[in-house]
Residue, then its C-alpha position, 0 to 999 in steps of 0.5 A: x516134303x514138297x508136293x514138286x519133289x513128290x513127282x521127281x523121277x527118282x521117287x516115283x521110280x522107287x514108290x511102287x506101283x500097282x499091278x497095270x504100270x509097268x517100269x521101263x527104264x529109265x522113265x515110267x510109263x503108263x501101261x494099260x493092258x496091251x490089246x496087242x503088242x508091237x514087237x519093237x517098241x522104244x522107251x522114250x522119255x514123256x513129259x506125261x510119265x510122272x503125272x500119268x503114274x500118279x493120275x493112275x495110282x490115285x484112279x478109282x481104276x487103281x488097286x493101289x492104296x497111294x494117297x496123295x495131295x493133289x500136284x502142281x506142275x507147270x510146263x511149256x511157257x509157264x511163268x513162276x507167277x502166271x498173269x491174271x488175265x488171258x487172251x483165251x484159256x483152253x480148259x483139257x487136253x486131249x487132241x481138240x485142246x492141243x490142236x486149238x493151243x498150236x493154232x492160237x500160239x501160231x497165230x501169237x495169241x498166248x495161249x495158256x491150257x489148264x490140261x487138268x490132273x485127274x479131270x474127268x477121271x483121266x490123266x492129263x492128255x485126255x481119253x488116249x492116255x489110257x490107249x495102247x495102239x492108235x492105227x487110225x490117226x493120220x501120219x502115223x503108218x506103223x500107228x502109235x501109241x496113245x501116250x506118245x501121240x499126246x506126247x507129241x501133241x503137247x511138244x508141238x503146243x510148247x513149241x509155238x509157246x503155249x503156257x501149260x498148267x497141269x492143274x485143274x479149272x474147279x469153277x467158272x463164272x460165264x455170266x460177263x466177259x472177261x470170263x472169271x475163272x479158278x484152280x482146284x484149291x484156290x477157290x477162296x482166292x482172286x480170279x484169274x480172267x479171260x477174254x475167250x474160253x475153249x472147252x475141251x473137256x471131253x467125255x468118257x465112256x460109261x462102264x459096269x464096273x464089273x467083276x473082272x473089268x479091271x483086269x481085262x480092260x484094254x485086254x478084251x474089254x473096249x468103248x470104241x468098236x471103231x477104235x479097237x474092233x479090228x486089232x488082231x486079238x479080235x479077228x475071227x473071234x466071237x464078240x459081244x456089243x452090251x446095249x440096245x440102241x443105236x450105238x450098239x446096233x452101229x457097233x454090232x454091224x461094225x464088228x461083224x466085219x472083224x468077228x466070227x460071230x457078234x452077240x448083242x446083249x440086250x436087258x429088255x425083250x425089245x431094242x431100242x434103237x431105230x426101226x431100221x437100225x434094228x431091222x438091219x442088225x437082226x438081219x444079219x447072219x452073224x449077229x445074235x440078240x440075247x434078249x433078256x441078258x445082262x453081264x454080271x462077271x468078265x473072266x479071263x486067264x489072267x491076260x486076255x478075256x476068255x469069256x463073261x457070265x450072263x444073268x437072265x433078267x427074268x429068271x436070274x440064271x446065269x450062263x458063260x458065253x464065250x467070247x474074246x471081246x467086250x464092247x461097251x455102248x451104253x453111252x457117254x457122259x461129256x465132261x460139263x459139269x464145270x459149265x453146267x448151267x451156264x451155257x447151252x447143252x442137250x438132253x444127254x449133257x453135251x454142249x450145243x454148238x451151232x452147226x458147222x461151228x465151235x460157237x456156244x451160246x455164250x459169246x466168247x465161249x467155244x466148245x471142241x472136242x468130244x464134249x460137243x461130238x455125240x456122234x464121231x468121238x474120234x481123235x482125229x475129228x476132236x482135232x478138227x474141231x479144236x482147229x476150228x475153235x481156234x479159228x473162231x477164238x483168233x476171229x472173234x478177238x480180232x474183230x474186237x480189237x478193230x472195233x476197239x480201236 
């Protein structure tokens, strides 16, 4: 049986799936744990469903025991035998890869995405495949869900001509231009080249991986206070932010906009975060410091998060808090390990581009999205920075064109 015939709808639709997807007809569609629900909502067809189903089922996220081969498909422009050489190749697909795609395909530059199959632990389109309701992105005043935004954002790629490979880039050499790169499995093969790269790889967020996480992520347990903090199922309830330093104290005040009371689990008796970070969290009245503290369970009933247990660091106790959220802010981890070495990152693994730019300390070599973003990690500022990448990409080539001529 080939790889291709694998993915057919038919067969997909016919494999079952573990518990967090769920069919609806006549195409299956990815469905985390809905935080909320719309009440009208209208299956559409997604170019992602066969590859998010199977990028799921093969997650460590999964409880299915479906084991498979890792999957070629093609889509947009691609050719049966794609060229060697590019003008510029976006590595990831989330909206900085995409918005970088439709700015260079405008600008009639080719450009050729390896959107990547389970690269960095997501399905392809990036971080908001595995998102129910997006509110904040412009445009879209009913919202939308995460899915079909990336839906949307991969049409309008193919549209202006992208070339799309759902494959993932294993290995790059940024030692010499024209940049060498290969696919997952065809490391012992020739190379394919490039003159300009852009890296929207992305970053996920850390997670505890406790009991209970699974089932109650998206359905109470969140990484983006800013993202989920003010969907209905959180209003007026008690919330807990695990983590003490800056981001935890940002999302804790966040939150107390939204909750009835916010608890900050903290594993040491002392925050980390700056003094005035700190000073302004431990001030407000609705805000309580558990110091001491870390979460050991997530419990539920079955739908919704209910509560979570909490061990005491020094004398082992435990205790359930009750509470209807769980925001993570334990940090990040930028998606660089394709690059590392090579080029210029910080402390914590994020590329460094020069400020007010996607420019890398590799020419040619340009970072968008939230691998190079500690700070915002939003969707729409993902995109803002893959239009600037592109922008760079296009200026750069057609400086190099006048100067060559």
């Amino acid at each position: 049986m080939s790889l291709r015939s694998c993915l057919s709808p038919s067969r997909i639709l016919s494999r079952p799936l573990p518990s967090h997807l769920q069919i609806q007809a006549p195409f299956a569609v990815v469905r985390p744990r809905l935080l909320h629900t719309r009440t009208a909502f209208r299956p559409r067809a997604s170019p992602y469903f066969a590859l998010a189903a199977a990028a799921f089922a093969l997650s460590p996220f999964s409880t299915s025991s479906l084991t498979m081969a890792p999957i070629e498909v093609n889509g947009g422009a691609a050719a049966d035998k794609p060229s060697r050489h590019n003008k510029v190749v976006i590595i990831g697909s989330g909206p900085a890869g995409h918005t970088a795609a439709i700015y260079l395909a405008r600008a009639n530059l080719n450009p050729v995405m390896f959107e990547g199959m389970l690269a960095n632990g997501f399905a392809a389109g990036g971080q908001l495949t595995t998102t129910t309701d997006v509110e904040n992105f412009p445009g879209f005043p009913e919202g939308i869900r995460g899915t079909e935004m990336m839906d949307l954002f991969r049409a309008q790629s193919i549209r202006f001509g992208t070339t799309i490979h759902t494959e993932t880039i294993s290995k790059i050499d940024l030692s010499a231009r024209p940049f060498k790169f290969w696919r997952e499995g065809a490391e012992q093969e020739e190379p394919e080249t490039a003159e300009t790269v852009i890296l929207a790889t992305g970053a996920s967020a850390r997670r505890l991986n406790l009991p209970g996480e699974e089932t109650y992520w998206q359905s109470g347990i969140s990484a983006c206070a800013v993202c989920d903090g003010a969907v209905p199922i959180f209003r007026k309830k008690p919330l807990a932010v695990i983590g003490g330093g800056d981001s935890a104290c940002e999302e804790g005040m966040y939150l107390t906009k939204y909750a009835s009371h916010v608890y900050v689990v903290v594993r040491r008796d002392v925050l980390r975060a700056s003094k005035v970070m700190a000073k302004r969290l431990l001030a407000h009245p609705k805000v309580t410091v558990l110091w001491n503290s870390e979460p050991v369970e997530a419990k539920g009933d079955g739908d919704l998060l209910t509560s979570i247990t909490l061990r005491d660091t020094k004398s082992g106790e435990t205790r359930d808090l009750p509470v209807n959220g769980l925001f993570y802010a334990i940090g990040h981890e930028p998606a660089t390990s394709l690059v590392r070495g090579q080029i210029k990152t910080d402390e914590d693994g994020y590329i460094v581009t020069e400020p007010g730019t996607s420019i890398t300390s590799v020419k040619g070599v340009f970072a968008a999205g939230d691998v190079q973003d500690k700070k915002y990690r939003q969707a729409i500022t993902s995109a803002g920075t893959g239009c600037v990448a592109a922008l760079e990409a296009e200026r750069l080539l057609a400086e190099e064109e006048t100067y060559e001529e």
